[in-house]
C-alpha positions in Angstrom: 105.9 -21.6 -19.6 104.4 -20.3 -16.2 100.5 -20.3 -16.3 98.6 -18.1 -14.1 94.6 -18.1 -13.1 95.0 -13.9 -14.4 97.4 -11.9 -16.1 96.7 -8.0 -15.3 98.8 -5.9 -18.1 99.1 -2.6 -16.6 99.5 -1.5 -13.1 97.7 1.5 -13.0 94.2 2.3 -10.8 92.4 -0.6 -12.3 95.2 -2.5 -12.9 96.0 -2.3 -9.0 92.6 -2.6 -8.0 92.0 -5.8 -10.5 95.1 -7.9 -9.4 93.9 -6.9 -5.5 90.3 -8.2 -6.3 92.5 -12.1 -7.8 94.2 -11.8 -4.8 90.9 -12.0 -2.5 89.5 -14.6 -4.4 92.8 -17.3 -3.8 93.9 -16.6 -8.3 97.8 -16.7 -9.3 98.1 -13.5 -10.3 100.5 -12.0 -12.9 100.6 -8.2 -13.3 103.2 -6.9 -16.0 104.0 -2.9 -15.9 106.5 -1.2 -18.1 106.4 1.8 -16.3 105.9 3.1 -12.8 103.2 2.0 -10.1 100.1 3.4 -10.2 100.3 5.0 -13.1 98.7 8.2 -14.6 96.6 8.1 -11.6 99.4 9.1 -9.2 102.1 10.2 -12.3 101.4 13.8 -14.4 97.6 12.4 -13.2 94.8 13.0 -10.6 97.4 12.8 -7.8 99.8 15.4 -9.3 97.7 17.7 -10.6 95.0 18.0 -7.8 98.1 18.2 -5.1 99.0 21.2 -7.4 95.5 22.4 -7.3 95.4 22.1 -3.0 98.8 24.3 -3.1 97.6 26.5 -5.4 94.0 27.3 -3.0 96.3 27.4 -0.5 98.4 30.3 -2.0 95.7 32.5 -2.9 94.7 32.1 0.3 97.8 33.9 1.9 96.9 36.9 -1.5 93.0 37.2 0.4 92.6 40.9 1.6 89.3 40.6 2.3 89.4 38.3 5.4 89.9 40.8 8.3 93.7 40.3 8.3 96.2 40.6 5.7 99.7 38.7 5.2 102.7 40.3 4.2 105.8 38.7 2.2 104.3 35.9 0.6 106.0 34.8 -1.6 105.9 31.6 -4.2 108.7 29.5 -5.7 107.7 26.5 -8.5 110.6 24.1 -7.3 109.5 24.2 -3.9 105.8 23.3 -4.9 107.0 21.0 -7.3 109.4 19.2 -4.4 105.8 19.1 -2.3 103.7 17.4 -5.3 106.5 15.0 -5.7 105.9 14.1 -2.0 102.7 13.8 -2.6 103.0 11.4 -5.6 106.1 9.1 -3.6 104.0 8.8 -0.9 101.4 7.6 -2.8 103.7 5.5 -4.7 105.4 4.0 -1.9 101.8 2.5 -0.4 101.1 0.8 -3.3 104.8 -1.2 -3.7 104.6 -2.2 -0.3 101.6 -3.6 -0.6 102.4 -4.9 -4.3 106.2 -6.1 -2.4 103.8 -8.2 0.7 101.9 -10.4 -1.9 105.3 -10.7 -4.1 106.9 -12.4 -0.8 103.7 -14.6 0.0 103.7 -15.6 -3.9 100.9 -14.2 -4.3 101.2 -12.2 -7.0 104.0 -12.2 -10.0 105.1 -8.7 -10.3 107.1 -8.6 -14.6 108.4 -5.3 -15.1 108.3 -5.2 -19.2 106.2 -4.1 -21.9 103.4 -6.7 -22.9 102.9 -8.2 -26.1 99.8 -10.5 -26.9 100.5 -13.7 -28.8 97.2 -15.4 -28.5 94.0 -15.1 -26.8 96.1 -16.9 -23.9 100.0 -16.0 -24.2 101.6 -12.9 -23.2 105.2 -12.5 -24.4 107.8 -10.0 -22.1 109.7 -8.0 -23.0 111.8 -7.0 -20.5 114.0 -3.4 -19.5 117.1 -5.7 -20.1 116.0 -7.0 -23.4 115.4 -10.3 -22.6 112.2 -11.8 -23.8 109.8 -14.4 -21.6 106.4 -15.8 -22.8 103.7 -16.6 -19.7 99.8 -17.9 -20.4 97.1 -17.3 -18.4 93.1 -18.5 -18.5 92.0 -15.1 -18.1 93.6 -11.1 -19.0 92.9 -7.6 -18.1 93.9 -5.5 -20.4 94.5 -1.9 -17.7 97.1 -0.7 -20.2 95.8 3.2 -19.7 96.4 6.1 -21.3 98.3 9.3 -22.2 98.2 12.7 -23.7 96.5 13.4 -27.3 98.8 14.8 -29.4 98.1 16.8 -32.3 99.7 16.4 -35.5 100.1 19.6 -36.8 101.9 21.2 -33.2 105.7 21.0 -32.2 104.7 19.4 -28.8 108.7 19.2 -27.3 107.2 19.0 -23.2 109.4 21.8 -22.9 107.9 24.6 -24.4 104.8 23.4 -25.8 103.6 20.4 -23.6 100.8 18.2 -22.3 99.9 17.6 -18.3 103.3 15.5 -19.0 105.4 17.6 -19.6 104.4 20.8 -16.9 106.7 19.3 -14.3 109.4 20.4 -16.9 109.3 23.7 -16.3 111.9 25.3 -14.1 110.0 28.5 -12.7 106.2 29.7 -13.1 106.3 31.1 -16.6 105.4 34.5 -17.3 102.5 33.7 -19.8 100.6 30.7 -20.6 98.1 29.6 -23.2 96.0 26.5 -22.6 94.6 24.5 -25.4 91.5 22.5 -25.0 88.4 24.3 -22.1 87.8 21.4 -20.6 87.5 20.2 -17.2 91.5 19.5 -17.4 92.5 22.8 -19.2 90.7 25.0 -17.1 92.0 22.8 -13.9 95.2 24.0 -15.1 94.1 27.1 -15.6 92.7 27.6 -12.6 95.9 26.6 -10.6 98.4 29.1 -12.7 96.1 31.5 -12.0 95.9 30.6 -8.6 99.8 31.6 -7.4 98.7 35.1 -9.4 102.4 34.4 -11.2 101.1 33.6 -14.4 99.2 35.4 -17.2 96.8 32.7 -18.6 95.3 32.5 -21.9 92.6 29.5 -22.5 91.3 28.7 -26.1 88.0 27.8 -26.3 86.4 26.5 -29.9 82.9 26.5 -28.6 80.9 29.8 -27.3 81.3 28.8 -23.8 83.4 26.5 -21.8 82.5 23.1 -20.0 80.0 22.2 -23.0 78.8 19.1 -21.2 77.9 21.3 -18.3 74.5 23.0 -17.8 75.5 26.9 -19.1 74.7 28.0 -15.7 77.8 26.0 -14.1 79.6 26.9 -17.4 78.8 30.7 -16.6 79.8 30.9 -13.5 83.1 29.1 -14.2 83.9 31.1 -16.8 83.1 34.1 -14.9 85.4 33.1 -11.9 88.6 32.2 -14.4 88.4 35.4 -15.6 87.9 36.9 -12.2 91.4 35.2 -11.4 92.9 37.0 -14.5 92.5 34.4 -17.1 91.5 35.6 -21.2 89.3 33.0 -22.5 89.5 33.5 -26.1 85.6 32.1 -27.0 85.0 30.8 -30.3 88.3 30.4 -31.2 89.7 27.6 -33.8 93.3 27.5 -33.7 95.0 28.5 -36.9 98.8 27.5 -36.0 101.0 27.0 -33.1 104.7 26.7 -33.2 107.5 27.7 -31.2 109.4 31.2 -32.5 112.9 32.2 -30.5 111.6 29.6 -27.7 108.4 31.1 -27.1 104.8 30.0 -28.7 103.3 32.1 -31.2 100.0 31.1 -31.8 97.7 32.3 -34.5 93.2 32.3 -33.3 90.4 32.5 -36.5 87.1 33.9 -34.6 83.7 33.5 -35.5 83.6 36.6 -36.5 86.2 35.8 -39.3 89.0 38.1 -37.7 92.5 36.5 -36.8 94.8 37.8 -33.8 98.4 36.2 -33.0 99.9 36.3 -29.7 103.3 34.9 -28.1 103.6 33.6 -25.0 106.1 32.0 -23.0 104.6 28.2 -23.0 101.7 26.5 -24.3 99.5 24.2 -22.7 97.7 20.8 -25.3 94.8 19.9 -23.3 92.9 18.3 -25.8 92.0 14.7 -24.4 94.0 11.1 -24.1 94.7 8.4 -26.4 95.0 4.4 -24.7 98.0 2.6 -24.5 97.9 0.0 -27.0 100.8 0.1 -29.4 102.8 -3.3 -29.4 99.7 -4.8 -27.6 99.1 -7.3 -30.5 96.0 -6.4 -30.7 95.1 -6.6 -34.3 96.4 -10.4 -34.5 94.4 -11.4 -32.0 91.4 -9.9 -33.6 90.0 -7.8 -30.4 87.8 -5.1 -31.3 88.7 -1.5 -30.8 86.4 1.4 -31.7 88.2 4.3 -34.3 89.7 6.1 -31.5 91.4 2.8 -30.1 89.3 2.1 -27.3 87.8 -1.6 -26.6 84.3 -2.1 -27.8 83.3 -3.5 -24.5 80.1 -5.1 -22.6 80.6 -4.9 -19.5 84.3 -4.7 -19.6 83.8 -7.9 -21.3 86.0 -7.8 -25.1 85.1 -9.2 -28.3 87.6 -11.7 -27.2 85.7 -13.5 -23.9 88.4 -14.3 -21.5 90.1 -10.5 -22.6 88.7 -7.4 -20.2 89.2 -4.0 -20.7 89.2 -1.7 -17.8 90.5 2.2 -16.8 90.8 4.1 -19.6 91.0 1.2 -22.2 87.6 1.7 -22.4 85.2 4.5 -23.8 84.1 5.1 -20.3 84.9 8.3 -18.4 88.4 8.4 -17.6 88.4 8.6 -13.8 90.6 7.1 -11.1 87.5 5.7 -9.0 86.0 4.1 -12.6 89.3 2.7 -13.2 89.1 1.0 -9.8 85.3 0.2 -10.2 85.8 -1.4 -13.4 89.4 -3.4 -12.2 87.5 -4.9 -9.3 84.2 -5.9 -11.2 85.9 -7.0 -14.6 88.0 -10.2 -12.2 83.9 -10.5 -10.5 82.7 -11.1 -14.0 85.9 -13.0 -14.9 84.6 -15.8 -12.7 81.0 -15.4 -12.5 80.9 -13.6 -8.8 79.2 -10.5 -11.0 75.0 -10.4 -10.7 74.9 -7.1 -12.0 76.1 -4.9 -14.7 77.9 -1.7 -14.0 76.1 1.1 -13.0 77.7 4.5 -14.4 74.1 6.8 -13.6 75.5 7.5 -10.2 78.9 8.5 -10.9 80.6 11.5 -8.4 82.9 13.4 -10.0 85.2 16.6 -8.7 86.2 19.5 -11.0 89.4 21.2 -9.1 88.4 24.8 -10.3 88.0 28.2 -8.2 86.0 27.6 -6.3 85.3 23.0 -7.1 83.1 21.8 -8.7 80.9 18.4 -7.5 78.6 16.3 -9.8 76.4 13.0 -9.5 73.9 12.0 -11.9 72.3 13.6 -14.8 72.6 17.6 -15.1 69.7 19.7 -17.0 71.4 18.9 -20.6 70.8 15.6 -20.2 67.4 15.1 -19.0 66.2 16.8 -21.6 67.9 15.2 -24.1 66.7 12.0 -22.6 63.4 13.4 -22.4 62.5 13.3 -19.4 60.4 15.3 -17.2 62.1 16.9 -14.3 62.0 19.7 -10.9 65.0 21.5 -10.0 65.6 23.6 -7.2 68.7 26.1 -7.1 70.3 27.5 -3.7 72.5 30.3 -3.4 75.3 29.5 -0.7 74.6 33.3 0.5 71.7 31.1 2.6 74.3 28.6 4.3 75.4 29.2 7.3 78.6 27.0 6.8 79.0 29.2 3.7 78.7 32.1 5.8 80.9 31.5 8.4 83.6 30.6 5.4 83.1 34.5 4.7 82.9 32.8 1.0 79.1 32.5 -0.8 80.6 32.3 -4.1 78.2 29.0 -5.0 75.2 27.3 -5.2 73.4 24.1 -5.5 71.0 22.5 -7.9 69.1 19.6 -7.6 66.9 17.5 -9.9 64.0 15.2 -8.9 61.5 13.6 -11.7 58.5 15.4 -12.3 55.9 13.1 -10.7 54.5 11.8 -7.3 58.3 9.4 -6.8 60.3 12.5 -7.0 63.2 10.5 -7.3 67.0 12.1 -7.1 68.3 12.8 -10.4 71.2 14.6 -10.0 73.3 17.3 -8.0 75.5 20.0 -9.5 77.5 22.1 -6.6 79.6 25.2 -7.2 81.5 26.3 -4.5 83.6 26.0 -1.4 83.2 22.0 0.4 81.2 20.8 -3.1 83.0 17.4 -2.9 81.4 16.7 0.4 78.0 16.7 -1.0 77.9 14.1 -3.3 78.1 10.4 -1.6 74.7 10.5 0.1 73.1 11.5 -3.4 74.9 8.8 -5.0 73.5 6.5 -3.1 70.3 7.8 -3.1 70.3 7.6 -7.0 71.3 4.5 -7.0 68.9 3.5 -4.6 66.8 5.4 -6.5 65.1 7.1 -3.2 62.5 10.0 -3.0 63.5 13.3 -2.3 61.2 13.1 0.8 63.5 11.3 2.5 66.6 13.8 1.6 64.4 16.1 3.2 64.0 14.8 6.2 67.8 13.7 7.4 69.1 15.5 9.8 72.1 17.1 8.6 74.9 18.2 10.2 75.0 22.4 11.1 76.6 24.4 10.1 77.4 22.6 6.8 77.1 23.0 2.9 74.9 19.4 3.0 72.1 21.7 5.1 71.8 23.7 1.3 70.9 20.4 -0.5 68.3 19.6 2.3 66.8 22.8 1.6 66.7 22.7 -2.3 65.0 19.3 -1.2 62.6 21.0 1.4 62.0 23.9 -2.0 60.6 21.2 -4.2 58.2 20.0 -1.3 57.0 23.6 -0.4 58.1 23.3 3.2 61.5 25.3 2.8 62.8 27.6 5.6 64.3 29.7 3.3 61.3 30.8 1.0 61.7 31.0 -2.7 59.1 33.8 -3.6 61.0 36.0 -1.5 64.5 35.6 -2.1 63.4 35.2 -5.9 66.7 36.3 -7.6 68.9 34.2 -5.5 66.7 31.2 -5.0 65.1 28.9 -7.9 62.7 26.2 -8.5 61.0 25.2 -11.9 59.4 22.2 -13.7 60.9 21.3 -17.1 58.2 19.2 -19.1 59.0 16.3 -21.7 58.9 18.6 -24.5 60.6 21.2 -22.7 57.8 23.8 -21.2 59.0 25.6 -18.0 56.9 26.2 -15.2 58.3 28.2 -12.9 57.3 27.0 -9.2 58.6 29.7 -7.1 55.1 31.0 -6.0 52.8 28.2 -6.5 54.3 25.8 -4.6 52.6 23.6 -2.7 53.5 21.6 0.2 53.8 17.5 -0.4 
């Protein structure tokens, strides 16, 4: 029986990352995939999906009559985009085997293709495409086994008519109609690109009163607002009664809050409704490793209940995101072997939602400061005040940003709606982390014209030294104090310069 210094069961984004993290430190490393490289995160995942999403802003951009010039013919065909996400996603895949093929040749790194199944704290048995079965050991495992689509029990998902993110590169042409299960931010992704190529009619079913219920109702608002804009229905408050497929189309019964019902039929049906991890056949149970009721590792640190076992990517309760999953890969093999002096930090996370127009976070939004109690400032910017925004010819945004309420004014968090969002986010995230004053954010020089010059004046608004002044662009512009107990203040006209 081979040993190895680390056996990494899933090749995935932390999976990847992990068994490239060994590698640095001189471990043999063993990583064992049944499926493909890289996983969800470049497979029916973040790659696929926000390729789509780029094609799809790229279309609308050609349907744009508002520009100064028009374009005539456009036209749209789903195999062709498809044939240019599946670039996309080979390209992708193709880095990662070479890289995975140059440590195979310099032994390196054991590449198994197989399914994983755990026989001890220790010993991994293979088995393998071919049906043979091979047993390995190692002093150390991380368990990257990932995840896929939550199926409900009670609809006839067939990922041909009714399917999840899985299944959408199944269908052979845009279809006609399409109802979306499940408002968040994947749903109404998805329903933001159909919408997009305009060749869709898109139905999204929300169960709470608004969309994006983990977001500040503002952002929620506005997205909501811009879906609907781009043609989509959102059926608010809406439980789903049934869904099955009639004559090959879904038929799909809604109960409202106001106790009425309404059926409708539509060509295909979209389950957005979360992800479950991978970890049938894992052996799990004998071993004794702790999972929490919806099968996730109860974790510290991406430590198990089992100490030389680590969970990591979507194995654990953490947010399901391709740059966690790397995050946790690389600092589970740290802890592994005591190169680790600090937890994880997840108050900092950056995170993009591909909508119309995107979507950037970092840190705490209003909803949770106040459930944490804490006292806070916020400043809101309309992008109608950016010059980058206005040379876009597209102010369809703004920016908020949260400082604590006393003499630090630390960064708390950014929210950004609107065209470039995703740029904004790394300096804040380190600032956060860093846990720096807003004073300095106000005094960087930023580049111009850019959408970064809006966050330096929601910073230069909470000093009272902005250029662009608050009590006179009121309606556009805001700037309040939330208290512990949840008092506002508004600031706008009593500011005072720090």
């Amino acid at each position: 029986m081979k040993h190895f210094d680390v056996c990494v069961i899933g090749a995935g984004p932390s999976g990847f990352a992990a068994a490239m993290r060994a590698i640095d430190l001189g471990k043999s490393v063993a990583i064992i995939e049944r499926g493909n490289i890289g996983g969800a995160g470049i497979y029916n995942g973040a790659l696929s999906s926000k390729t789509l999403w780029e094609l799809s802003q790229k279309y609308q951009i050609t349907q744009d009559t508002n520009a100064g010039y028009t374009i005539f013919d456009s036209e749209v065909s789903f195999t062709s985009v498809m044939r240019e996400v599946n670039k996309a996603v080979h390209c992708r895949h193709a880095q990662l085997k070479a890289q995975l093929d140059y440590f195979i040749r310099r032994d390196k790194i054991t590449y198994i293709k197989g399914s994983a199944h755990l026989l001890s704290e220790t010993q991994i048995e293979i088995s393998a495409p071919d049906h043979s079965i091979s047993t390995i050991s190692a002093e150390k495992i991380a368990l990257a086994v990932g995840s896929r689509p939550r199926y409900l029990a009670d609809i006839p998902i067939d990922e041909k008519t009714i399917v999840t993110s899985d299944g959408i590169s199944s269908f052979q042409d845009f279809p006609e109609s399409i109802v979306i299960l499940g408002a968040g931010v994947i749903g109404c992704e998805f329903a933001t690109i159909f919408s997009n190529f305009g060749q869709t009619k898109v139905y999204l079913i929300d169960k709470a009163p608004r969309i994006l219920p983990f977001e500040d109702e503002d952002i929620s608002r506005r997205v909501a607002q811009n879906l609907e804009q781009n043609g989509v229905h959102i059926h608010r408050g809406a439980a789903l009664k049934s869904m099955q497929i009639v004559n090959n189309k879904v038929e799909y019964t809604l109960c409202f809050d106001d106790g009425h019902e309404e059926t409708r039929t539509v060509e295909k049906a979209l389950v957005s409704v979360g992800r479950v991890p991978n970890i049938e056949q894992l052996g799990l149970d004998k071993i004794g490793l702790e999972l929490s009721p919806r099968g996730h590792a109860l974790d510290s640190d991406t430590q198990t209940s089992i100490s030389n076992i680590y969970a990591v990517g979507d194995f654990t309760a953490d947010i399901a995101l391709v740059n966690i999953a790397e995050l946790e890969g690389r600092h589970a093999i740290e802890k592994m072997f005591n190169l680790s002096d600090h937890p994880l930090q997840y108050s900092n996370i950056s995170t993009i939602m591909f909508l119309n127009p995107e979507v950037g976070s970092v840190g705490m939004n209003e909803i949770e400061a106040r459930k944490k109690g804490i006292s806070y400032k916020m400043a809101c910017l309309s992008y109608q005040y950016i010059s980058r925004a206005i040379a876009m010819c597209d102010t369809n945004g703004y920016i908020k940003l949260l400082v604590s309420n006393d003499d630090e004014m630390r960064v708390l968090g950014l929210r950004v709606i609107g065209n470039h969002a995703s740029s904004t986010l790394e300096a804040l995230a380190l600032m956060i982390q860093l846990k720096i004053s807003v004073k300095e954010l106000a005094e960087l020089i930023h580049p111009h014209p850019s959408i970064t010059e809006g966050i330096q004046e929601c910073a230069r608004m909470l000093l009272g030294k902005s250029i662009i002044k608050p009590d006179v662009f009121n309606k556009d512009l805001k700037c309040y104090s939330v208290s512990k107990d949840g008092r506002i203040e508004d600031l706008r006209f009593n500011l005072v310069e720090i």
